[in-house]
N, C-alpha and C positions, 0 to 999 in steps of 0.2 A: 849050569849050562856052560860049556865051553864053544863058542861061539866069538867069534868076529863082531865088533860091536862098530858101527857106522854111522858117524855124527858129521851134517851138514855143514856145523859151522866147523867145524877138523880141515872137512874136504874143502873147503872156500878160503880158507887162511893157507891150506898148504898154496893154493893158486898165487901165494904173492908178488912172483915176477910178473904175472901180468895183474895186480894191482892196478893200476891204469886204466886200462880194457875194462877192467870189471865194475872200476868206480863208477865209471860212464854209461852202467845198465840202470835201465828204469827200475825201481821196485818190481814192477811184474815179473821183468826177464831175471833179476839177482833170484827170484823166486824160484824160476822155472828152471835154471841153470840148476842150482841150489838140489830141485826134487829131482833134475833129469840125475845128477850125478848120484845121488844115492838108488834113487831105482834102478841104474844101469847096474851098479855094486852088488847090490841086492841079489835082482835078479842072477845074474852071475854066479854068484853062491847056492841058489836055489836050483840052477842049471848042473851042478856038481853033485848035487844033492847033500850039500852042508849047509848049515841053520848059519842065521844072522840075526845081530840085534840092531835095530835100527832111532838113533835120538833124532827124532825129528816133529818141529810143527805141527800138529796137524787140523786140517779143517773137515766137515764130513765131509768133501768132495777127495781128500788125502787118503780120508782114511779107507772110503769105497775103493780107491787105486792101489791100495798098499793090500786089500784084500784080494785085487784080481791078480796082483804080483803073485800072492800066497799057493793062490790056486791056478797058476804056470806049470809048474810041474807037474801037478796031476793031470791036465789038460791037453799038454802037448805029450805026454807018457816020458815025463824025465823020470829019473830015478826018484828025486825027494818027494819029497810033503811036507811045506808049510804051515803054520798056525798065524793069527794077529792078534795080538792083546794089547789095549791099549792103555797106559799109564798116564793118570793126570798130577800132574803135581801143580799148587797151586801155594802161595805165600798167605797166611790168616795176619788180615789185620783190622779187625773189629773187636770190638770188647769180644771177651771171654778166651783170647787166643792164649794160648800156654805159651 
């Protein structure tokens, strides 16, 4: 897939002039700041109708949002069409790990 790939912690480190400002958000808001800037990214792309990869957290309430993101442009009659798949990746460290 050639595609635009959109990672949260990318978007938050490029913010480092105002490091400052951001240290002094609660976990909630680093949260929402965090999901607002990649859904805005996102969406944006799907408004153009070009595909996006998106590395992000997610919880079910993430991942229900990342679905209604998907299905934006068939809703408002943009040109794209979105998909969602989700990738868990996880570290094994119990007996029998390889």
């Amino acid at each position: 897939m050639r595609a635009p790939a959109f990672a949260g912690d990318w978007l938050m480190g490029a913010l480092s002039p105002a490091h400052a400002a951001i240290g002094k958000l609660e976990p909630a808001e680093y949260e929402a700041a965090w999901f607002g800037l990649l859904r805005t990214l996102v969406t944006r792309q799907l408004m153009l109708g070009q595909d996006a990869v998106v590395d992000d957290l997610l919880s079910e309430s993430q991942t229900a949002v990342w679905h209604e993101t998907a299905a934006l442009p068939h809703v408002l009659g943009w040109s794209g069409f979105a998909h969602v798949a989700g990738v868990s990746c996880c570290a094994c460290r119990g007996p029998g790990c390889a």
